[in-house]
C-alpha positions in Angstrom: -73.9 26.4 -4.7 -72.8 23.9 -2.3 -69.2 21.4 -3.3 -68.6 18.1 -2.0 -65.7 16.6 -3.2 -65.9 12.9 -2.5 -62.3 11.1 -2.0 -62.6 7.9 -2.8 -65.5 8.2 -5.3 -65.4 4.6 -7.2 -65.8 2.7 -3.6 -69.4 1.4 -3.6 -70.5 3.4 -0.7 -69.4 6.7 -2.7 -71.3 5.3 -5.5 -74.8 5.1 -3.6 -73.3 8.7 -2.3 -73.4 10.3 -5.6 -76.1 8.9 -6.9 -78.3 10.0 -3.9 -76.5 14.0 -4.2 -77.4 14.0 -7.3 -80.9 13.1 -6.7 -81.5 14.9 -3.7 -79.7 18.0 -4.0 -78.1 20.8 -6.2 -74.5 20.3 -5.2 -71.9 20.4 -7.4 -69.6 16.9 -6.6 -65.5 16.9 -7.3 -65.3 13.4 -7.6 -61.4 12.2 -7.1 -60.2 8.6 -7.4 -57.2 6.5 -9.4 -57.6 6.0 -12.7 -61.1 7.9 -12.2 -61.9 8.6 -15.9 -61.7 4.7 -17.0 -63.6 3.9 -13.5 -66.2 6.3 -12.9 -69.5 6.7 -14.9 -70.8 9.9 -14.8 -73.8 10.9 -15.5 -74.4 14.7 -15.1 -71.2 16.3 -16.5 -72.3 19.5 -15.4 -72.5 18.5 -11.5 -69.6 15.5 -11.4 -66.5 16.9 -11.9 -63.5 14.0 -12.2 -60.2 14.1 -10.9 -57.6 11.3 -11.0 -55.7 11.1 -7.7 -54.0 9.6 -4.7 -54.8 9.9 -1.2 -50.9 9.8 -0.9 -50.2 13.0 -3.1 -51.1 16.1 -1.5 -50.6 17.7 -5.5 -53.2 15.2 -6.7 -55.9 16.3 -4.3 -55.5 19.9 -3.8 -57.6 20.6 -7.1 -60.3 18.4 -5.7 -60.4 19.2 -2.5 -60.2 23.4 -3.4 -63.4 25.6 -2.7 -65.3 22.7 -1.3 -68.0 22.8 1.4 -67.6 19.3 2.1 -64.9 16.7 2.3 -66.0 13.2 2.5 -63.7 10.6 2.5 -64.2 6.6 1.5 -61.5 4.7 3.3 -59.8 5.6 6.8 -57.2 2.4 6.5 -53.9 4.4 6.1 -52.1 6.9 8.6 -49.9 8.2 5.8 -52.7 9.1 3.6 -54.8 10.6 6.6 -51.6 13.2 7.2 -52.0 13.8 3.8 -55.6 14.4 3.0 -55.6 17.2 6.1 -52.4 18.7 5.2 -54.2 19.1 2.0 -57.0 20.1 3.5 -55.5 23.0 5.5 -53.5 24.4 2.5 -56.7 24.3 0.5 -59.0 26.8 3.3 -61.1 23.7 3.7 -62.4 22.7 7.1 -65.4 20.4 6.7 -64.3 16.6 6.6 -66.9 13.6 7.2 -64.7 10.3 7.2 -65.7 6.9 7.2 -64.1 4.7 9.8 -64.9 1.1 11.3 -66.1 -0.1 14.7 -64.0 -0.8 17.9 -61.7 1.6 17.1 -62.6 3.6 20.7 -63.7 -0.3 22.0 -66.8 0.9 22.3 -68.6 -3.0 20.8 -69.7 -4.8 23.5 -70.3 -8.5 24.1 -70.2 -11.5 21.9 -70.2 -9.3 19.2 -67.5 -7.5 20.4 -65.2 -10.9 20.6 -66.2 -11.3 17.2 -65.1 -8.0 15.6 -61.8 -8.5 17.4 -61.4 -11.5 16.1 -62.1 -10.7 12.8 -60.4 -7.5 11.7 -58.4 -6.7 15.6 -55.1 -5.3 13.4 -57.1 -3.2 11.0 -58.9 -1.6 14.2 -55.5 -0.9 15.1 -54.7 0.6 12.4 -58.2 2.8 11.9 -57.3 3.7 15.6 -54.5 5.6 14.6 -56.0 7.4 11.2 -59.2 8.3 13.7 -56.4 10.5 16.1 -54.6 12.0 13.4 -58.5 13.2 12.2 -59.5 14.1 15.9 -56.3 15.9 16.7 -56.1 18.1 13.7 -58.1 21.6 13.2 -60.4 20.4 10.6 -64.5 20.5 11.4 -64.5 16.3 11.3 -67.4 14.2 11.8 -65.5 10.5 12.1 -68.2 7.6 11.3 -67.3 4.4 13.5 -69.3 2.1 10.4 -70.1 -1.8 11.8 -70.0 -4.4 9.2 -71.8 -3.3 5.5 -74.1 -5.2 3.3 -76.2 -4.1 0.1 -79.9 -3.8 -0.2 -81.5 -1.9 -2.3 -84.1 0.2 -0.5 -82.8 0.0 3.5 -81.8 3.1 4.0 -82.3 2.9 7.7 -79.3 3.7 10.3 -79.1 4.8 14.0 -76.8 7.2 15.6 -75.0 5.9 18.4 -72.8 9.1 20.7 -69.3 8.8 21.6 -69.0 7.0 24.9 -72.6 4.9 23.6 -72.0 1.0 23.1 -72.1 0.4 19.4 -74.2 -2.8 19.3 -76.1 -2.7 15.6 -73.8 -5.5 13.8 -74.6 -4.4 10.2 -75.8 -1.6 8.2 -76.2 -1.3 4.1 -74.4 0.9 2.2 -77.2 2.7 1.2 -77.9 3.7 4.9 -74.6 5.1 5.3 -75.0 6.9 2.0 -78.0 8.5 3.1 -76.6 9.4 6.6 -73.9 11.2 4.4 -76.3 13.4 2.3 -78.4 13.7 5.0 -75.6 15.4 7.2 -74.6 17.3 4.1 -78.1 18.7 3.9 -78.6 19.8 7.7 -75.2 20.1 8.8 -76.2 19.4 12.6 -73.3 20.7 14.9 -73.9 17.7 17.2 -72.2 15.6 14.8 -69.5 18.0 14.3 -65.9 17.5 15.9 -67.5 14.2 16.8 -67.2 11.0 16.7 -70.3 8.5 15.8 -71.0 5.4 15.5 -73.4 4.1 12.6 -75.7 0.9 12.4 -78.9 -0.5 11.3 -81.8 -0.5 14.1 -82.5 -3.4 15.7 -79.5 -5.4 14.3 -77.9 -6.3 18.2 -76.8 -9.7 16.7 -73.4 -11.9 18.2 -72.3 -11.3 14.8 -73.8 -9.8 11.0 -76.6 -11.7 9.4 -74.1 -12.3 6.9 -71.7 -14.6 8.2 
């Protein structure tokens, strides 16, 4: 039986995540986030497993993170935590991580849009730089998502794949998408996203900046 343990698991994209393993799968999910009994509503007790922790406490996550298949984790926006989460990792025997990162963080967003994003959130790309190393350089199997701006909508659940060294030009994506990327990769484990680093956005979404805005 396959384990995912989901880091992060009240964000919403985690929440579309379990929802659609769940659904579309027989895995059994460790679901680990703060306060996580008062803020997480599960639904199958016998799959959804709940841990309270913090990214920042290697004790805290060890139980989650032990015997899992798959890591997946919700937020990228702390170096500290990253250490953490793959220190934990290693001491645990687990090697499969799937993060999710933000855009520009290799300046791979060309254009207007590009000027825009940079403009918008240039420190945090900074700072997601440095979590996406500490990821790449480590020993773990990693598959770092490089996510442009989210949205919700119910039903749009389409994404593209964009290589590392592509332009990432798709200014939005839903969270549903990126939730369905996630089970998707859990499902067929393709080793050309492993040890990689991707960039994720909605087709045909080349705007100067998100719909959105």
């Amino acid at each position: 039986m396959t384990k995912v343990a989901i880091l992060g698991a009240a964000g919403q994209v985690s929440g579309y995540l379990i929802k659609d393993l769940l659904k579309n799968t027989h895995a059994d999910l460790n679901l680990l986030a703060r306060n996580a009994k008062q803020r997480l509503n599960v639904t199958d007790p016998k799959r959804e497993h709940v841990f309270d922790g913090d990214f920042n406490d290697e004790k805290s996550l060890l139980p989650a993170i032990k015997g899992a298949d798959y890591v997946y984790v919700d937020n990228m926006s702390s170096p500290s935590a990253t250490k953490t989460i793959v220190k934990a990792m290693d001491d645990a025997g687990t090697k499969r991580i799937i993060c999710m990162n933000i855009l520009g963080t290799r300046n791979e967003v060309p254009g207007k849009f590009g000027k825009w994003n940079e403009m918008m959130i240039g420190p945090s790309i900074r700072k997601h730089t440095k979590t996406a190393k500490i990821i790449e350089n480590s020993d773990l199997i990693y598959t770092n998502m490089r996510v442009t701006w989210l949205y919700n909508k119910d039903g749009d659940t389409k994404y593209e794949v964009t290589a590392p060294g592509e332009p990432l030009k798709s200014a939005q994506i839903t969270r549903q998408a990126v939730a369905k990327f996630v089970c998707d990769l859990i499902q067929c484990d393709k080793s050309s996203y492993q040890c990689k680093s991707i960039g994720l956005g909605e087709p045909n979404t080349y705007f100067d900046k998100p719909s959105f805005y």
